[in-house]
PDB file with one MODEL, atoms N, CA, C and O in Angstrom:
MODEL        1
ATOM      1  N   UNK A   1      -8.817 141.699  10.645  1.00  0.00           N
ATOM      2  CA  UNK A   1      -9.030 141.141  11.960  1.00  0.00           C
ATOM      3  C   UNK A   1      -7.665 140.798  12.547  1.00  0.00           C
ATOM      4  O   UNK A   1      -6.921 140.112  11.846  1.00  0.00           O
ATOM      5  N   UNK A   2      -7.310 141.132  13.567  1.00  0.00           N
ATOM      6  CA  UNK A   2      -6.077 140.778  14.462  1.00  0.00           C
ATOM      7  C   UNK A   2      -6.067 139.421  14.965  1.00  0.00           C
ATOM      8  O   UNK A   2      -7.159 138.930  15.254  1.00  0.00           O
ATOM      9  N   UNK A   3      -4.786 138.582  15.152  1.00  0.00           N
ATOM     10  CA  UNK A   3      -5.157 137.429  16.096  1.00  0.00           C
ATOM     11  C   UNK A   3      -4.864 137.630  17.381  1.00  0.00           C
ATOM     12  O   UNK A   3      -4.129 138.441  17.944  1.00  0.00           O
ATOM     13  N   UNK A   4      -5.586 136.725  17.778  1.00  0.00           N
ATOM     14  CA  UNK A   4      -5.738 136.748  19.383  1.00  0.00           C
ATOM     15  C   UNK A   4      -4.456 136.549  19.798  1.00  0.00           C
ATOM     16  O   UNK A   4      -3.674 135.941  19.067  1.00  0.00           O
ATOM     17  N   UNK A   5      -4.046 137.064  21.104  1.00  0.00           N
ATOM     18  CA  UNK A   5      -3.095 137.083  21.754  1.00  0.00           C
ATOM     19  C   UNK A   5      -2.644 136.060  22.915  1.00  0.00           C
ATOM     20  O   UNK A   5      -1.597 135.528  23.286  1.00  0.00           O
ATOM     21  N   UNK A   6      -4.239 136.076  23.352  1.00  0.00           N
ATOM     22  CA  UNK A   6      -4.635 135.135  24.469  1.00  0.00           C
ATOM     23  C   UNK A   6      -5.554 133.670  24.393  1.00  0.00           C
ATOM     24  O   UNK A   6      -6.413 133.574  23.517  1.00  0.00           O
ATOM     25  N   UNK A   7      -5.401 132.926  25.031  1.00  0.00           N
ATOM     26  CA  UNK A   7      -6.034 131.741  24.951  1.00  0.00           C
ATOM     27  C   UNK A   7      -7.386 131.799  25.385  1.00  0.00           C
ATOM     28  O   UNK A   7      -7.266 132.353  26.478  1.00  0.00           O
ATOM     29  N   UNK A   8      -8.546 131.586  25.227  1.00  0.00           N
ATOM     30  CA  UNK A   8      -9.574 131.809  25.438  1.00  0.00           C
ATOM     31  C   UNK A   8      -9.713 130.673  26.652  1.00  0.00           C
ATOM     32  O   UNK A   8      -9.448 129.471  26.617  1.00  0.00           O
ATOM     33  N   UNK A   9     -10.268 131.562  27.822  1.00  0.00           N
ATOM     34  CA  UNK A   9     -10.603 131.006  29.516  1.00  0.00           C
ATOM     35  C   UNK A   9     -11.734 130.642  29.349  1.00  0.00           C
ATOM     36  O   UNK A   9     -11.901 129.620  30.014  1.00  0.00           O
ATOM     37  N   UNK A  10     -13.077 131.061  28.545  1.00  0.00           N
ATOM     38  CA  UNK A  10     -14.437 130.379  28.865  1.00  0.00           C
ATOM     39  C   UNK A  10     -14.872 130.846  27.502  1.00  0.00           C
ATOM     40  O   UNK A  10     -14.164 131.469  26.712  1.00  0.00           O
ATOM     41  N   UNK A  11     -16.631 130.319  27.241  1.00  0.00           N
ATOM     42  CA  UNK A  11     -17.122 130.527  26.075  1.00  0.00           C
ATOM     43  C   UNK A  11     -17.966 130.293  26.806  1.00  0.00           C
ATOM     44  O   UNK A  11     -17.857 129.572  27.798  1.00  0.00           O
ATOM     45  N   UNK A  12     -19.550 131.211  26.219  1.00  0.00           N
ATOM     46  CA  UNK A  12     -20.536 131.368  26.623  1.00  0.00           C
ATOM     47  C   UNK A  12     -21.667 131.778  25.568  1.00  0.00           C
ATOM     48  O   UNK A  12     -21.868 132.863  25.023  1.00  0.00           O
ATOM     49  N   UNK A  13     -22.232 130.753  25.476  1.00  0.00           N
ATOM     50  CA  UNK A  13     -23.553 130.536  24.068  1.00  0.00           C
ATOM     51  C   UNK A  13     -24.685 130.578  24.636  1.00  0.00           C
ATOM     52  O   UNK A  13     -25.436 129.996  25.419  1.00  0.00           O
ATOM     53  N   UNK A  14     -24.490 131.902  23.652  1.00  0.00           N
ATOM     54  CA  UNK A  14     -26.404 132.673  23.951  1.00  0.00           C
ATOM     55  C   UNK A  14     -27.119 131.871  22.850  1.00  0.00           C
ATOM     56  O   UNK A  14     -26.334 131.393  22.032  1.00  0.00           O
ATOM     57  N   UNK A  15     -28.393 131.615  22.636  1.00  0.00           N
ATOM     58  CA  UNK A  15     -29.013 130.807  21.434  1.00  0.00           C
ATOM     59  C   UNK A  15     -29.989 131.807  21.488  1.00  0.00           C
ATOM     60  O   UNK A  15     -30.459 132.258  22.532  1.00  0.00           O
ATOM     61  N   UNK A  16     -30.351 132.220  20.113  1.00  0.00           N
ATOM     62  CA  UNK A  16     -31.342 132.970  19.584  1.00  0.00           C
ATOM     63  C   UNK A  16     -32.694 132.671  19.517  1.00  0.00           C
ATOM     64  O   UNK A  16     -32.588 131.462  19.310  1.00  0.00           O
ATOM     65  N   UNK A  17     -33.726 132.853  19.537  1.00  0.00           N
ATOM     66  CA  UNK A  17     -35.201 132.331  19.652  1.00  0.00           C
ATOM     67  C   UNK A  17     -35.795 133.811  20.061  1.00  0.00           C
ATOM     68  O   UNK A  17     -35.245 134.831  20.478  1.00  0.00           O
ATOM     69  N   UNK A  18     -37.170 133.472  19.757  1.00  0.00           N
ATOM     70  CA  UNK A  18     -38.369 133.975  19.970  1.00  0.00           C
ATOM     71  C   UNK A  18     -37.970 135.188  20.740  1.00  0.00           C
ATOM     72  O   UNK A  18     -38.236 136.275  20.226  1.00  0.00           O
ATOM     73  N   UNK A  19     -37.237 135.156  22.154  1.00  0.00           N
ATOM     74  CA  UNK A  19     -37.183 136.570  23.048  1.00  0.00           C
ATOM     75  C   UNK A  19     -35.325 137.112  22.539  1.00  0.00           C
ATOM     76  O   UNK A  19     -34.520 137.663  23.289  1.00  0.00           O
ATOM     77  N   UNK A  20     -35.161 136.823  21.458  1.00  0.00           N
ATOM     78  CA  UNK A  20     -33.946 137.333  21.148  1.00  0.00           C
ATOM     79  C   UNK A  20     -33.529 138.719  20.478  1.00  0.00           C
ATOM     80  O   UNK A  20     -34.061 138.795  19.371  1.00  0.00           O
ATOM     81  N   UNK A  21     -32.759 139.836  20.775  1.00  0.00           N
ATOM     82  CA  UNK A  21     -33.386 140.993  20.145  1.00  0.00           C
ATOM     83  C   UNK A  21     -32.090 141.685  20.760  1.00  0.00           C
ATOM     84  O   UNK A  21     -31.653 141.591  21.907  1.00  0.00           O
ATOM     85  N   UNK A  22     -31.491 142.566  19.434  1.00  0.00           N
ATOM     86  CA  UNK A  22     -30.422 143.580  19.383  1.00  0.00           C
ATOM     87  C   UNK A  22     -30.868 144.940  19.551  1.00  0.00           C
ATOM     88  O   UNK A  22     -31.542 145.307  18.589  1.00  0.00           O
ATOM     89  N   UNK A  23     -30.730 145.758  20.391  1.00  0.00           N
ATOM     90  CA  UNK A  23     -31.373 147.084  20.250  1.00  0.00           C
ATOM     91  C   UNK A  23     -29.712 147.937  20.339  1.00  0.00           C
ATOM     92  O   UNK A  23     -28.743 147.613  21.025  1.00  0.00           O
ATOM     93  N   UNK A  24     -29.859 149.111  19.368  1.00  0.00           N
ATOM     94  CA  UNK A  24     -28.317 150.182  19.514  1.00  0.00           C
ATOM     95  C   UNK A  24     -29.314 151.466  20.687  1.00  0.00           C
ATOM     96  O   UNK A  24     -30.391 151.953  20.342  1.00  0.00           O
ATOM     97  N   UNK A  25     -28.853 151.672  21.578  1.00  0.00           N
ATOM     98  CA  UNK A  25     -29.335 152.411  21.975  1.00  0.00           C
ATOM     99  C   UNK A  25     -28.110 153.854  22.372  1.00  0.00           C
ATOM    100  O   UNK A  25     -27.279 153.961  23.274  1.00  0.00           O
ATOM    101  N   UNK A  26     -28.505 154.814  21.207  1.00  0.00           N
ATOM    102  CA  UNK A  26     -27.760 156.169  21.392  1.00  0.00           C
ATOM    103  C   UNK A  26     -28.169 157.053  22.013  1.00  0.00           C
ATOM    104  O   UNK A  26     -29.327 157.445  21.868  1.00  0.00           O
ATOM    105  N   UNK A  27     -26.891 157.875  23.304  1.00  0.00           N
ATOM    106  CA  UNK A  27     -27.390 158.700  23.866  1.00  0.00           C
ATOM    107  C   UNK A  27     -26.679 160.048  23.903  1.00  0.00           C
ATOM    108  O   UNK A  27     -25.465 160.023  24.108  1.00  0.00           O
ATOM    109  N   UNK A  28     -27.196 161.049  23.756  1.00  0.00           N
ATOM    110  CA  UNK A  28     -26.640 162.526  23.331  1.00  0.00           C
ATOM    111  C   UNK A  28     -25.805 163.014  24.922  1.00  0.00           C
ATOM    112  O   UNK A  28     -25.412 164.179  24.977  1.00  0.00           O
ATOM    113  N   UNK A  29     -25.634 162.356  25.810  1.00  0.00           N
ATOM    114  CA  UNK A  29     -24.557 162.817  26.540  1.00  0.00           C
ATOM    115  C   UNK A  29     -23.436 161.642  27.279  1.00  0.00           C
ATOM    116  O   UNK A  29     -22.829 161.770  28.342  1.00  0.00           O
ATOM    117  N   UNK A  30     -23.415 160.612  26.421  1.00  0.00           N
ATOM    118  CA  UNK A  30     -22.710 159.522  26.974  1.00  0.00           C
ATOM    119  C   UNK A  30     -22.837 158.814  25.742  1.00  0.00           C
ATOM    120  O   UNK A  30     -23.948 158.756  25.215  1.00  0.00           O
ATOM    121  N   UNK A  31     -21.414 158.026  24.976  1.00  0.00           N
ATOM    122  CA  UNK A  31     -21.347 156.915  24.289  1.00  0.00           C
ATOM    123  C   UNK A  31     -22.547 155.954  24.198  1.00  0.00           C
ATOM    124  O   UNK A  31     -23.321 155.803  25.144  1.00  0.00           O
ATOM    125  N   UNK A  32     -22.680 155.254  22.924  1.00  0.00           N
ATOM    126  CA  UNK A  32     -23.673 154.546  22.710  1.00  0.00           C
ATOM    127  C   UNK A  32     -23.900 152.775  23.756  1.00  0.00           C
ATOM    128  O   UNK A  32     -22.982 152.069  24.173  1.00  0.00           O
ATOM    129  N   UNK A  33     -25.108 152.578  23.874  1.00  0.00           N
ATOM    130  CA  UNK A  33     -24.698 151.099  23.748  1.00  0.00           C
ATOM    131  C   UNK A  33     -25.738 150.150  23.125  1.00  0.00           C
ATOM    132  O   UNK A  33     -26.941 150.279  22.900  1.00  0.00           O
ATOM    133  N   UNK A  34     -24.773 149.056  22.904  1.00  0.00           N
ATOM    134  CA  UNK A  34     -25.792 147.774  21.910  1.00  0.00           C
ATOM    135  C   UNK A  34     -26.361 146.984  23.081  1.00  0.00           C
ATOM    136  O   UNK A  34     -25.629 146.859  24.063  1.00  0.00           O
ATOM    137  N   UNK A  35     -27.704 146.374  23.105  1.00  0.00           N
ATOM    138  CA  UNK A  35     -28.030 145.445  24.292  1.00  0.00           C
ATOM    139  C   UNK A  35     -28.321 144.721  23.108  1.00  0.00           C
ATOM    140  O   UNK A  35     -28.681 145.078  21.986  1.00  0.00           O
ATOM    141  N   UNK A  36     -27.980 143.163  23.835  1.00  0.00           N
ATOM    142  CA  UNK A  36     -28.214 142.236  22.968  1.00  0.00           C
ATOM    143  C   UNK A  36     -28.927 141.461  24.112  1.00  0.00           C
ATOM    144  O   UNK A  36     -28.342 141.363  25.191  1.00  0.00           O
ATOM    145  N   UNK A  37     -30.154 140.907  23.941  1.00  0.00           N
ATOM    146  CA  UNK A  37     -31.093 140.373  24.947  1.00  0.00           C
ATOM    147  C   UNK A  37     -31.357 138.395  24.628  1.00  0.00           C
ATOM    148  O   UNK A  37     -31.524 137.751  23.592  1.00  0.00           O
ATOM    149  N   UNK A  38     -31.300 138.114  25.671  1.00  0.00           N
ATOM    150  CA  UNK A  38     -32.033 136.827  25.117  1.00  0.00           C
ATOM    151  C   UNK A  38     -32.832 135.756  26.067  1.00  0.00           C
ATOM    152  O   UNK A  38     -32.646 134.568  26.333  1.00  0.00           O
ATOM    153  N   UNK A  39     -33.701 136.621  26.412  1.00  0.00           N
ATOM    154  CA  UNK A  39     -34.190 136.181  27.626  1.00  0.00           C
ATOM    155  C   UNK A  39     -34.525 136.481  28.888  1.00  0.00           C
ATOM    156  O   UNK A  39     -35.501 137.119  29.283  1.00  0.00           O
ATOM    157  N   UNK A  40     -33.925 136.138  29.307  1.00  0.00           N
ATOM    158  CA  UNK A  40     -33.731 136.888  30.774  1.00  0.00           C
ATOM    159  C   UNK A  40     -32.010 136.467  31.103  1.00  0.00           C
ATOM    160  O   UNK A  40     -31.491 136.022  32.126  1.00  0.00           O
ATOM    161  N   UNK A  41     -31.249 136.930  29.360  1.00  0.00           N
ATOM    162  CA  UNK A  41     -29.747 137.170  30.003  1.00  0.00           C
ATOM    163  C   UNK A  41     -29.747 138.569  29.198  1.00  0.00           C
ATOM    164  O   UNK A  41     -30.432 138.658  28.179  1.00  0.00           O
ATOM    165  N   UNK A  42     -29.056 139.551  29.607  1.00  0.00           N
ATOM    166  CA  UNK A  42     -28.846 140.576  28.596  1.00  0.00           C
ATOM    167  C   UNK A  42     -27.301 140.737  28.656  1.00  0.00           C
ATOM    168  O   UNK A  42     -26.679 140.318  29.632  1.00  0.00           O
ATOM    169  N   UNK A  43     -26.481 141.544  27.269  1.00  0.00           N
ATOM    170  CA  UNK A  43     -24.820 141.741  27.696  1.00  0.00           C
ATOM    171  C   UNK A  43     -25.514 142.973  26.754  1.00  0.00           C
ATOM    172  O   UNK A  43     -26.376 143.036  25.877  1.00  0.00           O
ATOM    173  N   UNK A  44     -24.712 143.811  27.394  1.00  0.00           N
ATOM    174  CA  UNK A  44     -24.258 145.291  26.948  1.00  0.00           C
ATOM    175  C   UNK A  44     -23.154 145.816  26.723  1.00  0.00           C
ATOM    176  O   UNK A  44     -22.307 145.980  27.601  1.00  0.00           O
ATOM    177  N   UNK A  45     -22.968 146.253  25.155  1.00  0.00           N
ATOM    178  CA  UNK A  45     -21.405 146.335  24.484  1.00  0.00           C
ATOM    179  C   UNK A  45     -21.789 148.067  24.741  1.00  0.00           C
ATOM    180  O   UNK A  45     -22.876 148.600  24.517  1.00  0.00           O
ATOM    181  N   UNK A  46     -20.587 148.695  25.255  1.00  0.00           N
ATOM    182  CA  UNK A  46     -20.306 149.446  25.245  1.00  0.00           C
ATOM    183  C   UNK A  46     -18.839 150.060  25.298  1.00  0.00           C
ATOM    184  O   UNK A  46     -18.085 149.168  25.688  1.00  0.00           O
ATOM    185  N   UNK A  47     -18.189 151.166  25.072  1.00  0.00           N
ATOM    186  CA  UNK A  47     -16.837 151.705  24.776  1.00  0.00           C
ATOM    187  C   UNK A  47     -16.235 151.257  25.842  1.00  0.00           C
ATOM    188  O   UNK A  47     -16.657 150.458  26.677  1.00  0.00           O
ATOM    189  N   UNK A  48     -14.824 152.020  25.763  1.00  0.00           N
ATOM    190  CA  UNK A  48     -13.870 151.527  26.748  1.00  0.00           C
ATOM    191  C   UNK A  48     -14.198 153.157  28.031  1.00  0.00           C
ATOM    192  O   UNK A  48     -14.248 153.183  29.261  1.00  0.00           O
ATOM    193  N   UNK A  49     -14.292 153.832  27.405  1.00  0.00           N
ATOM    194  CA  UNK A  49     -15.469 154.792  28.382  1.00  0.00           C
ATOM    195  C   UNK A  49     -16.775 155.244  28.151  1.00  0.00           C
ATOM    196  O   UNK A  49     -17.349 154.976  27.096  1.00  0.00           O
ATOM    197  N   UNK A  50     -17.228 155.819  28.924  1.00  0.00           N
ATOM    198  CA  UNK A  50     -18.647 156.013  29.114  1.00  0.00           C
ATOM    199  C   UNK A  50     -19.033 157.655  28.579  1.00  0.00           C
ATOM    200  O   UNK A  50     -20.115 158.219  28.740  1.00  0.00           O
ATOM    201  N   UNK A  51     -17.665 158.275  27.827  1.00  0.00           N
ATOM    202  CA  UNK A  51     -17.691 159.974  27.574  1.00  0.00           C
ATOM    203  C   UNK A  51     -16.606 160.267  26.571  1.00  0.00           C
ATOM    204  O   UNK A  51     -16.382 161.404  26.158  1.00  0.00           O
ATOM    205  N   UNK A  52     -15.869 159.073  26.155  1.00  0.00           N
ATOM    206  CA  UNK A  52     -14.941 159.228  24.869  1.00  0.00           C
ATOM    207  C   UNK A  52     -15.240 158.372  23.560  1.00  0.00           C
ATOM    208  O   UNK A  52     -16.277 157.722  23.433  1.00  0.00           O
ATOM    209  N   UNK A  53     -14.402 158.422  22.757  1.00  0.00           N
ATOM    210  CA  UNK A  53     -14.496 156.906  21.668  1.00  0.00           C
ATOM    211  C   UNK A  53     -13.480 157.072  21.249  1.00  0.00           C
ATOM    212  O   UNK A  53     -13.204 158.149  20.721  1.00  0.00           O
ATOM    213  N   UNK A  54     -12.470 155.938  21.356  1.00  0.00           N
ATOM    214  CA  UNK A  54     -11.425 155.746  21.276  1.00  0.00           C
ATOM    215  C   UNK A  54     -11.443 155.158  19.519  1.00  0.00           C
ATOM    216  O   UNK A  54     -12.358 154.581  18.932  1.00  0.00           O
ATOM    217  N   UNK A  55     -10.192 155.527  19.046  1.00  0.00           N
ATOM    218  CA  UNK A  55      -9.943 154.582  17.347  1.00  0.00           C
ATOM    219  C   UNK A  55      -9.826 153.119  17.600  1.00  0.00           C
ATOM    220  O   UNK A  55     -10.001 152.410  16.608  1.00  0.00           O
ATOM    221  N   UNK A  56      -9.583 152.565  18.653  1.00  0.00           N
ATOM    222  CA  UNK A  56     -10.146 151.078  18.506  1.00  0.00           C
ATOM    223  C   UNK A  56     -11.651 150.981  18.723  1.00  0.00           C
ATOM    224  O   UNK A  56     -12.244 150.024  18.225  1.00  0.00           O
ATOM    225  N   UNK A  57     -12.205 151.739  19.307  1.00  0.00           N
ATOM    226  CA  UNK A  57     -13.968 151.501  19.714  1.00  0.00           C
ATOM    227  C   UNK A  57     -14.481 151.356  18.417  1.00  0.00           C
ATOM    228  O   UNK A  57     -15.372 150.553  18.139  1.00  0.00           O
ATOM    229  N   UNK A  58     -13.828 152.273  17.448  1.00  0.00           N
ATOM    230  CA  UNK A  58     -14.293 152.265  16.140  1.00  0.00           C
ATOM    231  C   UNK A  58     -14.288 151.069  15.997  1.00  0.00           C
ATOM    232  O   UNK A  58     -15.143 150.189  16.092  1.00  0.00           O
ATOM    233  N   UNK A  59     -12.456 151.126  15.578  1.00  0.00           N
ATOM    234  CA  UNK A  59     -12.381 149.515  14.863  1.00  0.00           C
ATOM    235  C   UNK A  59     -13.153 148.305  14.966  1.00  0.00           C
ATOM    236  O   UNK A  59     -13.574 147.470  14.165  1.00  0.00           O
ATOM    237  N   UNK A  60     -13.216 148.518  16.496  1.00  0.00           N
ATOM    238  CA  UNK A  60     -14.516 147.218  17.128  1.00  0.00           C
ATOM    239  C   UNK A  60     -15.767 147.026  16.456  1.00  0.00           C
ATOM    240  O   UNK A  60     -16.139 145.982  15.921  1.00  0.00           O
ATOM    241  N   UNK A  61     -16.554 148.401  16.541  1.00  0.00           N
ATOM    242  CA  UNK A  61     -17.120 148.685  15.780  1.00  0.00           C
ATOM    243  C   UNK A  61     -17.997 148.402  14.695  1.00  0.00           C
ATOM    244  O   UNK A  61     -19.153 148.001  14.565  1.00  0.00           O
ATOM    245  N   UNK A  62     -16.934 148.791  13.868  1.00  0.00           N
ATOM    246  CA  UNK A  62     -16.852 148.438  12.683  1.00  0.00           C
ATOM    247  C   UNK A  62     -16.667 146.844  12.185  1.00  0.00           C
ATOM    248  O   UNK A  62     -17.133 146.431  11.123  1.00  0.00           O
ATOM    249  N   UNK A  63     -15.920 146.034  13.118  1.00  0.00           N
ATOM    250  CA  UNK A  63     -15.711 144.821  13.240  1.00  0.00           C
ATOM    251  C   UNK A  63     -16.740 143.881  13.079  1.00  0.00           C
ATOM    252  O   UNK A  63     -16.809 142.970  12.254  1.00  0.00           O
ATOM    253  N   UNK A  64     -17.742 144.289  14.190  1.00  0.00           N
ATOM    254  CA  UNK A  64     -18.920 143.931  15.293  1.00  0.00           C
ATOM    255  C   UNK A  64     -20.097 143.896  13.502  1.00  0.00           C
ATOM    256  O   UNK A  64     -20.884 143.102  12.986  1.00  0.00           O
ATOM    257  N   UNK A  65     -19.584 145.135  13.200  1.00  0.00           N
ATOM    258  CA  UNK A  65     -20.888 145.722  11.705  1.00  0.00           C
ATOM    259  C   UNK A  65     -20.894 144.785  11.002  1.00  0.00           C
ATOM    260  O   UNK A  65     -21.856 144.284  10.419  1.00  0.00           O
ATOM    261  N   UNK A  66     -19.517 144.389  11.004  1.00  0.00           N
ATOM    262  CA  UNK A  66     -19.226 143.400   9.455  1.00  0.00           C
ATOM    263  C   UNK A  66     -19.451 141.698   9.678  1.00  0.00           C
ATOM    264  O   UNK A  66     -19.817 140.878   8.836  1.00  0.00           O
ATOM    265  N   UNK A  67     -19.153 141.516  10.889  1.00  0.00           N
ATOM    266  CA  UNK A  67     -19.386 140.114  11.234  1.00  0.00           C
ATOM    267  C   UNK A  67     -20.754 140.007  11.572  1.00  0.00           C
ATOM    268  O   UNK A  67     -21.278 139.016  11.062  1.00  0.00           O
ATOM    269  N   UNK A  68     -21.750 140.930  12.491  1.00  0.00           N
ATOM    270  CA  UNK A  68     -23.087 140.696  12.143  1.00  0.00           C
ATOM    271  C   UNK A  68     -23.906 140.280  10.818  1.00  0.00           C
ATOM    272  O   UNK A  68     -24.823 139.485  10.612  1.00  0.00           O
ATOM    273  N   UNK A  69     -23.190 141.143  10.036  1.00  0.00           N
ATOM    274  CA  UNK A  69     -23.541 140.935   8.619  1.00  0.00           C
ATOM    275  C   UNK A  69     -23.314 139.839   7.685  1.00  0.00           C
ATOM    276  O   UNK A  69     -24.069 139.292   6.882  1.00  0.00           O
ATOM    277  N   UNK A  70     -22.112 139.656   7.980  1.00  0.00           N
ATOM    278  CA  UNK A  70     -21.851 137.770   7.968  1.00  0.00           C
ATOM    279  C   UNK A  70     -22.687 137.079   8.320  1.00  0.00           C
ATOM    280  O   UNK A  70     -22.821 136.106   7.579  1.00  0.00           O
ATOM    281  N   UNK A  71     -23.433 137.119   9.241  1.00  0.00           N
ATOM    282  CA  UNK A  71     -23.685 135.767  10.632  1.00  0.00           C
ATOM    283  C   UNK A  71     -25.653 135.893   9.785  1.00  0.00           C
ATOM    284  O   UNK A  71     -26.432 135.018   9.407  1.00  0.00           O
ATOM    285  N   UNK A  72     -25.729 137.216   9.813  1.00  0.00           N
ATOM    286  CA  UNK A  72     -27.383 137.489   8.808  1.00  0.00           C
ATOM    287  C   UNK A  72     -27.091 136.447   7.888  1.00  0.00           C
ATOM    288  O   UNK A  72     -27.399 135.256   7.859  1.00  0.00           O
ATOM    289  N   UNK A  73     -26.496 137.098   7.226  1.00  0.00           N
ATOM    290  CA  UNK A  73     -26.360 136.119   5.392  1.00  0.00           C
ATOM    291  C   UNK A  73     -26.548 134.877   5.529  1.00  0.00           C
ATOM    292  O   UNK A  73     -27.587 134.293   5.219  1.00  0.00           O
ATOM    293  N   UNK A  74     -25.201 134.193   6.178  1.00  0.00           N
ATOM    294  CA  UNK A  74     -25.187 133.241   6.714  1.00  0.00           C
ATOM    295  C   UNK A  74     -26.673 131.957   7.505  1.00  0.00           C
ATOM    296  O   UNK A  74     -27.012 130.792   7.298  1.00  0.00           O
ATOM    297  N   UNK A  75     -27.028 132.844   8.223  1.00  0.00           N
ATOM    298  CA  UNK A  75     -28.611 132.104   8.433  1.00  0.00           C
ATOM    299  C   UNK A  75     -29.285 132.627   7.856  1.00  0.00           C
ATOM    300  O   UNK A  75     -30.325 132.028   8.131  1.00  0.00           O
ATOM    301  N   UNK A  76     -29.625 133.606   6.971  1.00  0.00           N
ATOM    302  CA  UNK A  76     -30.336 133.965   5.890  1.00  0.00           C
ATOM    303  C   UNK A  76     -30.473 132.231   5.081  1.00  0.00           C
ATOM    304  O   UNK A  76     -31.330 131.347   5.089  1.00  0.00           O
ATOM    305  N   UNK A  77     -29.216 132.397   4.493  1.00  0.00           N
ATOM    306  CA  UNK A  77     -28.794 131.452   3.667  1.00  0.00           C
ATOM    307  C   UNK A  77     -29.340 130.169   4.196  1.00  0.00           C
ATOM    308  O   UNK A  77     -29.923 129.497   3.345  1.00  0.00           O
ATOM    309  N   UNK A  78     -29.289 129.670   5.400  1.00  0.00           N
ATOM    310  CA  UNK A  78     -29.696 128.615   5.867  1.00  0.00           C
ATOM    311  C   UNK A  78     -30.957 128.257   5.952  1.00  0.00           C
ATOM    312  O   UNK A  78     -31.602 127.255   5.644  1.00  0.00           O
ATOM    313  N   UNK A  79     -31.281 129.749   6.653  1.00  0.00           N
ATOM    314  CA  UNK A  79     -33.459 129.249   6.466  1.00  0.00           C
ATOM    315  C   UNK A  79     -33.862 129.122   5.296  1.00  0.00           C
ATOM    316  O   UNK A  79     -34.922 128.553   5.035  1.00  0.00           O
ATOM    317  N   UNK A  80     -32.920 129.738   4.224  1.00  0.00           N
ATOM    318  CA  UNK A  80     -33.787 129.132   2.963  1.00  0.00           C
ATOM    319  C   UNK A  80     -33.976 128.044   2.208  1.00  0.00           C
ATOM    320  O   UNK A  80     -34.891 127.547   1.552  1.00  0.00           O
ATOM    321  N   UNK A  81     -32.497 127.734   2.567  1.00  0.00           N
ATOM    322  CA  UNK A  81     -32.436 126.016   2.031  1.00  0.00           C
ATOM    323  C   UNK A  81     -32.665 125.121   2.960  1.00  0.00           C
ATOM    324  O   UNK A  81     -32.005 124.085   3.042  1.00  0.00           O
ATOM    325  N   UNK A  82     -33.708 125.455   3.826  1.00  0.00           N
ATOM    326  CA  UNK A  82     -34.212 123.908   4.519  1.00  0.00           C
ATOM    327  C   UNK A  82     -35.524 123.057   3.534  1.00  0.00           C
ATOM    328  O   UNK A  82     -36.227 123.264   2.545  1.00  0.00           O
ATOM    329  N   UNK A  83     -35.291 122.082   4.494  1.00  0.00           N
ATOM    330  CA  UNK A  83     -36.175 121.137   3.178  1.00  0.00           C
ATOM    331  C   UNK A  83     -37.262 121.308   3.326  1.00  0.00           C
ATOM    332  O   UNK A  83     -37.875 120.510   2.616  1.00  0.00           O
ATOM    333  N   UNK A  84     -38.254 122.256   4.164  1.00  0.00           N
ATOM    334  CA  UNK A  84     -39.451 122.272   4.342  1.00  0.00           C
ATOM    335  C   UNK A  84     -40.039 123.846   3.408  1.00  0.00           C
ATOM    336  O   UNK A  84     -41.125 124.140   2.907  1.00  0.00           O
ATOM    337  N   UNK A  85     -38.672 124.597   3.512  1.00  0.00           N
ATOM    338  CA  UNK A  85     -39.137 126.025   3.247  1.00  0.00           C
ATOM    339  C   UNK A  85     -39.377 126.691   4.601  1.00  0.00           C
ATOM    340  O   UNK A  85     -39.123 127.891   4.490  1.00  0.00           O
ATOM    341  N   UNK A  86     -39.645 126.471   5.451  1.00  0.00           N
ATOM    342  CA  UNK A  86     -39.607 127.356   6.831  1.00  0.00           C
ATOM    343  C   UNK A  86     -38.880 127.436   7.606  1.00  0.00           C
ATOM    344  O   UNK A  86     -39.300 127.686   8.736  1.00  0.00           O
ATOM    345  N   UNK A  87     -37.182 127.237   7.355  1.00  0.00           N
ATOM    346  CA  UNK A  87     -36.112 127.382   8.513  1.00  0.00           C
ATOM    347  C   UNK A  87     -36.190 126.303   9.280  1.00  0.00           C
ATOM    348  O   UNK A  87     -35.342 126.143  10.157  1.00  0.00           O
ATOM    349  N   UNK A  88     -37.105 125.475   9.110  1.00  0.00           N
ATOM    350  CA  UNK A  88     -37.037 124.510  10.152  1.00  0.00           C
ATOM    351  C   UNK A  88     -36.600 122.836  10.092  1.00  0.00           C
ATOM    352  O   UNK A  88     -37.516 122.014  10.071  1.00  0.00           O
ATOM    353  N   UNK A  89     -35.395 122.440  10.069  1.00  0.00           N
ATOM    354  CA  UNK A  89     -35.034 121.113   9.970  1.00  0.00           C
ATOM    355  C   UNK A  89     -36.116 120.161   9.663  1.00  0.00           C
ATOM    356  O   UNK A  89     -36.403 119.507  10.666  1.00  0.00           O
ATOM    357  N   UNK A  90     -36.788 119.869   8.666  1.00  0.00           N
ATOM    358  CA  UNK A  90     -37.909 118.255   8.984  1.00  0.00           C
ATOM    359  C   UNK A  90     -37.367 116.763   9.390  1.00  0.00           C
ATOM    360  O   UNK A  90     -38.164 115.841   9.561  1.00  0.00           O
TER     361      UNK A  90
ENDMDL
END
């Protein structure tokens, strides 16, 4: 992972629930994209064009793969050790 260069101007927290939902959506004449939904906000990750893929798009990528996979485990890990057994704080 690289460090940031820049100071971060804003932050913006999506919270996961019930209408929350990652779809990859690939298309055979234009670069892919991820919609990540949550509600009635959606953001759409897509390349730095709309007809190439650049070796950082990868890297991103690939980035994006590995820290999702983190962030699973991670609340994996959490819903299981709540004190009720159902993810849910008592």
């Amino acid at each position: 992972m690289t460090r940031r260069r820049s100071h971060r101007v804003s932050i913006i927290n999506l919270n996961t629930g019930r209408g929350a939902r990652a779809t990859s959506h690939p298309y055979p004449a234009r670069t892919p994209v991820l919609a990540l939904d949550f509600g009635a906000v959606s953001v759409l990750v897509t390349t730095t064009a709309s007809d190439q893929v650049s070796a950082a798009d990868v890297e991103f990528a690939r980035q994006l793969a590995r820290e999702a996979q983190t962030f699973a485990r991670a609340v994996e890990r959490s819903f299981h050790g709540m004190p009720n057994g159902k993810g849910v704080a008592a």
